[in-house]
C-alpha positions in Angstrom: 0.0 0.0 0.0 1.5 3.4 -1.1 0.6 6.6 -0.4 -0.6 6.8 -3.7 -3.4 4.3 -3.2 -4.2 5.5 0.5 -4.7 8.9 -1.2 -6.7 7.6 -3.7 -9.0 5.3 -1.8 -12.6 5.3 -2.0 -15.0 7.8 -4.2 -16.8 8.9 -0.7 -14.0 10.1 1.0 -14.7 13.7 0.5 -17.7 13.8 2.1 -15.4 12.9 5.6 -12.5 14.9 5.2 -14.8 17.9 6.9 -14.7 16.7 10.5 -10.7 16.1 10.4 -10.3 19.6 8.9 -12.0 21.7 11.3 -10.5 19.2 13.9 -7.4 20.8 13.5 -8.5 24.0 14.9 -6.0 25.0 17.7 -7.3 25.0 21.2 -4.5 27.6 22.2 -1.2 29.0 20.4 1.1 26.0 19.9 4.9 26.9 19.8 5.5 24.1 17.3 9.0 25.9 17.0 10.0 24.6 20.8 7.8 21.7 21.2 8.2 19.0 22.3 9.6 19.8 25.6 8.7 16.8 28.0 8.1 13.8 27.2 5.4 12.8 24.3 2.8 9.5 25.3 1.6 7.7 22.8 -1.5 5.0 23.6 -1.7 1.8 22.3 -5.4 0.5 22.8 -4.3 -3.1 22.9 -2.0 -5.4 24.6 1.4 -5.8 24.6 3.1 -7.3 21.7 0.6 -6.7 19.0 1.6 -5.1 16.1 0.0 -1.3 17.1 2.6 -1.6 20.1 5.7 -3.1 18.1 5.9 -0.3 15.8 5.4 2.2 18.9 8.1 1.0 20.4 10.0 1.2 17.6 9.2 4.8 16.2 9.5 5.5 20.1 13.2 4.6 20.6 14.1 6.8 16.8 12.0 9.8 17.6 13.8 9.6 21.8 17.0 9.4 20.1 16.6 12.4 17.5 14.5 14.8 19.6 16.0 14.0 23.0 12.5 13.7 24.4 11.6 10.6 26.1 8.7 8.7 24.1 6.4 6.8 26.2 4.1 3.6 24.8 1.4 3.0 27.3 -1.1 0.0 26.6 -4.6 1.0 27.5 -6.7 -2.0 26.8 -10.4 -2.9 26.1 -13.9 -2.7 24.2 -11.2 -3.6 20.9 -9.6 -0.7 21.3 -12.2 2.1 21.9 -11.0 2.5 25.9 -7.8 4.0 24.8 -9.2 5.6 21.7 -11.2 7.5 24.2 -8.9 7.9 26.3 -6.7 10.0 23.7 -10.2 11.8 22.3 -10.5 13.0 25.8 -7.4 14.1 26.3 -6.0 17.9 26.4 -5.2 18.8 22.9 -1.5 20.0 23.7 0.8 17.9 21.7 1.7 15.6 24.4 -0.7 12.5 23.8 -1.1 10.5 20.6 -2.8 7.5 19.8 -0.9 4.7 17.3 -3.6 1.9 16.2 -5.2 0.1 13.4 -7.5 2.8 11.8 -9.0 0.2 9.8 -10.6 -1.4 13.3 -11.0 2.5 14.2 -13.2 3.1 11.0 -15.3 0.3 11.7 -16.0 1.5 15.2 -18.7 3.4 15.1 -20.5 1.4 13.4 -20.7 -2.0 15.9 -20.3 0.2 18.7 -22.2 2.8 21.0 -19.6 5.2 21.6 -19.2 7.5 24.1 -16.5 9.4 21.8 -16.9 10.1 17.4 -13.2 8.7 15.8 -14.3 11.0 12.6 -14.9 14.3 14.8 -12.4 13.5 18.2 -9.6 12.5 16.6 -7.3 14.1 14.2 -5.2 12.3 12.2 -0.6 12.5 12.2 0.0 10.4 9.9 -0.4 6.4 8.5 2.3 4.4 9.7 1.8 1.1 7.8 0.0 -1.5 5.8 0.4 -5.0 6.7 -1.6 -7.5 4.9 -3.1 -10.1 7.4 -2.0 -13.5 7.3 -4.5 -16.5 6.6 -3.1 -19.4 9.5 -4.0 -22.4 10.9 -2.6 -24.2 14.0 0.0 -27.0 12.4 -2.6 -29.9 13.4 -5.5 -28.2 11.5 -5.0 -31.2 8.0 -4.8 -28.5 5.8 -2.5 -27.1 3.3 -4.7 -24.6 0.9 -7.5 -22.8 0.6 -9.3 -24.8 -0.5 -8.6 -27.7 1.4 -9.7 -25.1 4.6 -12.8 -24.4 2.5 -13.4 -28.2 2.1 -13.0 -29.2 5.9 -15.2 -26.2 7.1 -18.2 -26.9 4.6 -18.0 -30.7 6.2 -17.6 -29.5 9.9 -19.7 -26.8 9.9 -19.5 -24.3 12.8 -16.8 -26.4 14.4 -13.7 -24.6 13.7 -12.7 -21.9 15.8 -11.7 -18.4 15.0 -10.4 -15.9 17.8 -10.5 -12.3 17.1 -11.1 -8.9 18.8 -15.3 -8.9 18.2 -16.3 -5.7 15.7 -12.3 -5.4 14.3 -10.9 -5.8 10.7 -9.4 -9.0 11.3 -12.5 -10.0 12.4 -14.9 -8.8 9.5 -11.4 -10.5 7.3 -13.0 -14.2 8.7 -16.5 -13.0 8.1 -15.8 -11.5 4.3 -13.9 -14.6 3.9 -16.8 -17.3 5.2 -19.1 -15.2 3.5 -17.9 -15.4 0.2 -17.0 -18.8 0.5 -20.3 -20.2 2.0 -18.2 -21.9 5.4 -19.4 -21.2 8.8 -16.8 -21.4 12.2 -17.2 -20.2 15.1 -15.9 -16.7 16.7 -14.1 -16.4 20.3 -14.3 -13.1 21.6 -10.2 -11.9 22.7 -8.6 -8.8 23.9 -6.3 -8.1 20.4 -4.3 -9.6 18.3 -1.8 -11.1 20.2 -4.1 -12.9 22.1 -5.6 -14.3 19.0 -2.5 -15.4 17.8 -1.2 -17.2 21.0 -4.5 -19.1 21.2 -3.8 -20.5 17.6 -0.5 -21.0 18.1 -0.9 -23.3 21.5 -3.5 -24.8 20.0 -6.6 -23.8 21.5 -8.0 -22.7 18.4 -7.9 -23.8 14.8 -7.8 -20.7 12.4 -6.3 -17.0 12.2 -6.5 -13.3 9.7 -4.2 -11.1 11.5 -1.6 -8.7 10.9 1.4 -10.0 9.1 4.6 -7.9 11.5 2.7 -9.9 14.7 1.8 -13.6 12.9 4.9 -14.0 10.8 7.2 -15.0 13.4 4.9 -17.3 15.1 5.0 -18.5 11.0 8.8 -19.0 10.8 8.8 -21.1 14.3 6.7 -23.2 12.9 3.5 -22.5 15.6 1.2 -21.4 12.8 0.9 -23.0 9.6 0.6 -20.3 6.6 -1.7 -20.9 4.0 -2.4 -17.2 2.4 -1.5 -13.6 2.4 -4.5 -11.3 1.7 -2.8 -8.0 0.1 -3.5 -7.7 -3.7 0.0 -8.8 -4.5 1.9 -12.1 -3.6 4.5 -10.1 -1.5 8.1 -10.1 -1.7 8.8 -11.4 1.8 6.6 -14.6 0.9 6.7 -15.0 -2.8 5.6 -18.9 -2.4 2.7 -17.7 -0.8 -0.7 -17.5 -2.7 -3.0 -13.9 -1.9 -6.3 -14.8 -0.5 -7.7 -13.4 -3.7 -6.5 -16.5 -6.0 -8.5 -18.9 -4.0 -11.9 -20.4 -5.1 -14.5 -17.8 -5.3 -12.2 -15.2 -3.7 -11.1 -12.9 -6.4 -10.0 -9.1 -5.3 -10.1 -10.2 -1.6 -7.8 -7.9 0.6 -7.8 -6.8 3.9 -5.4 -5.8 6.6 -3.7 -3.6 8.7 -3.4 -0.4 8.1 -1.7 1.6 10.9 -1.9 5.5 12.2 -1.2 7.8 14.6 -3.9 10.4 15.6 -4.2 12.7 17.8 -7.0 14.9 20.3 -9.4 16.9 17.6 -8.4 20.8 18.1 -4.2 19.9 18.4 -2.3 23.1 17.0 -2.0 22.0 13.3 1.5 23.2 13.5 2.4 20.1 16.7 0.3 17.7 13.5 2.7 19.0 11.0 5.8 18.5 12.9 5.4 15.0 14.0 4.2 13.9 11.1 7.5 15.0 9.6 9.2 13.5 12.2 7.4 10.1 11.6 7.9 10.2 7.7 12.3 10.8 9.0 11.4 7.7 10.8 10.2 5.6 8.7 12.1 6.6 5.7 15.5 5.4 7.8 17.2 2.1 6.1 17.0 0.5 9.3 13.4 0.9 10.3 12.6 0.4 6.7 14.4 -2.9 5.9 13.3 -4.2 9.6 9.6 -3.4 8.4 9.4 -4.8 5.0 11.6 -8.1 5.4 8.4 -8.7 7.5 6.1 -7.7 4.9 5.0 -4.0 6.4 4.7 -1.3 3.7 5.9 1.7 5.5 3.8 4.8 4.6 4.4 8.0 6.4 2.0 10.2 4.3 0.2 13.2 4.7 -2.2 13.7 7.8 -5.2 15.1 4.6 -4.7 11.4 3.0 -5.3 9.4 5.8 -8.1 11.9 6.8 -9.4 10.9 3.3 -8.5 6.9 3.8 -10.1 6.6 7.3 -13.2 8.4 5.6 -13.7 6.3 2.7 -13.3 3.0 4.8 -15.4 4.1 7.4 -18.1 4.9 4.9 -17.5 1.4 2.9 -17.7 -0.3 6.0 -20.5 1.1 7.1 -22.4 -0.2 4.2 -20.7 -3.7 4.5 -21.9 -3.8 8.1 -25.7 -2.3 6.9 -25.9 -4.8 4.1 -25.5 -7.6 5.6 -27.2 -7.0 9.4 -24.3 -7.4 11.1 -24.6 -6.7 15.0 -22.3 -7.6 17.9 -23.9 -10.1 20.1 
């Protein structure tokens, strides 16, 4: 995903840019010129080791050692993601708290959820970080090897393999696009994130996994999750071997994913927005971070904070109709 395509996505996405615009407002005069001087707090609305909190961690360390300001990741967990997404909306508008998290589960929000909080009006986007593709698994004692020898054992066991996912989140409308268009049923268990998700495939508590590809690959390379697809529109350099999701049976132009962003409160001085976003694009356009990122199949982005606005806008919108079309509601 480049920024070209995140800029380009979605015919609706006008109609949503409005609210991130006159988000940007400032609160009070913001001396861009000085700031930061303490130490910046980014949120991470999921547990540990998922992939929202690996790449915090490592922007964090890059931005600490450039800007001499201390960058700290806090994990504030729940309701699959909206406690900390609140948290941040709530937060004083001074440059000083951010949010890093998959916008594409942020999008989809308000749609399954009753929020006490609006992503598209609260919120204020920095930049996109990321797109990782997620990665179609199995545990290694699931007797599968492709597709469609997954579609096969699902239509003859209906409802009895399991799927774990945070409830109302991309990876989990990923399973539900997925069993949709290929007429299987299996069962969804309820978890706090991703790495959750993962570590119950991987032990073998349940069968079958979509999830981001920077947190399932390595549980891939040991050998705890069996890989059977990649769902970006491209076979991928990092797994050429690999078959996208979209040249299964009855699957064509499937892709989903992770798409990763930093926002911030609505009403932060657009001056703090443009300098960290700057900041991040240095960051993620070092040959380090880069070749750590995309030997593990993440597309680093860095773009604008307008063409995210006009990503998150356009997928919140097609989601929206996804979810309307087909009745969807959390149970």
């Amino acid at each position: 995903m480049n920024r070209a395509a995140i800029a380009g996505a979605g015919c609706c996405a006008a109609l949503f840019c409005i609210p991130f615009a006159s988000a940007q407002a400032p609160a009070a005069k913001s001396a861009a010129g000085t700031w930061p001087v303490r130490p910046l707090r980014i949120v991470i609305p999921y547990p540990p080791g998922g992939t929202s909190d690996i790449l915090a961690r490592l922007l964090g360390v890059k931005v600490t050692e450039h800007w001499g300001q201390q960058v700290i990741v806090e994990n504030r967990t729940g309701a699959n993601g909206n406690i900390g997404a609140e948290f941040v909306a709530r937060a004083q508008p001074d440059g000083y708290t951010f949010l890093l998290t998959d916008i594409g589960n942020l999008s989809i929000a308000p749609s399954v959820y009753k929020l006490a909080y609006d992503p598209l009006r609260d919120l204020t986007p920095v930049t996109t970080v990321s797109y990782s593709p997620h990665l179609l698994t199995v545990h290694p004692s699931v007797p599968v090897k492709t597709m469609r020898e997954l579609i096969n054992l699902a239509k003859a066991n209906p409802g009895k393999l399991n799927y774990p996912t945070g409830l109302g989140g991309a990876p989990h409308f990923a399973g539900m696009q997925f069993a949709q268009r290929t007429g299987i049923d299996w069962t969804y268990i309820g978890t706090r994130g991703g790495a959750d998700s993962a570590l119950m495939v991987a032990s073998g508590q349940a069968d079958v996994l979509f999830l981001g590809m920077l947190q399932t690959l390595p549980h891939v390379r040991n050998k705890r999750l069996k890989l059977i697809a990649v769902s970006s529109a491209k076979r991928i350099d990092a797994l050429p071997d690999t078959p996208t999701v979209g040249e299964g049976p009855g699957l064509a132009g499937f892709v989903t994913g992770s798409w990763q962003g930093v926002m911030a409160p609505a009403r932060t001085s657009p001056d703090v927005i443009s300098k960290f976003n700057g900041e991040l694009a240095r960051v993620l356009s070092l040959a380090d971070v880069k070749q750590k990122l995309t030997s593990q199949g993440t597309d680093p982005v860095g773009n604008a904070p307008q063409e995210t606005a006009k990503w998150f806008g356009a997928e919140h919108a097609r989601m929206a109709k996804l979810i309307k079309d087909t009745g969807f509601k959390l149970q």
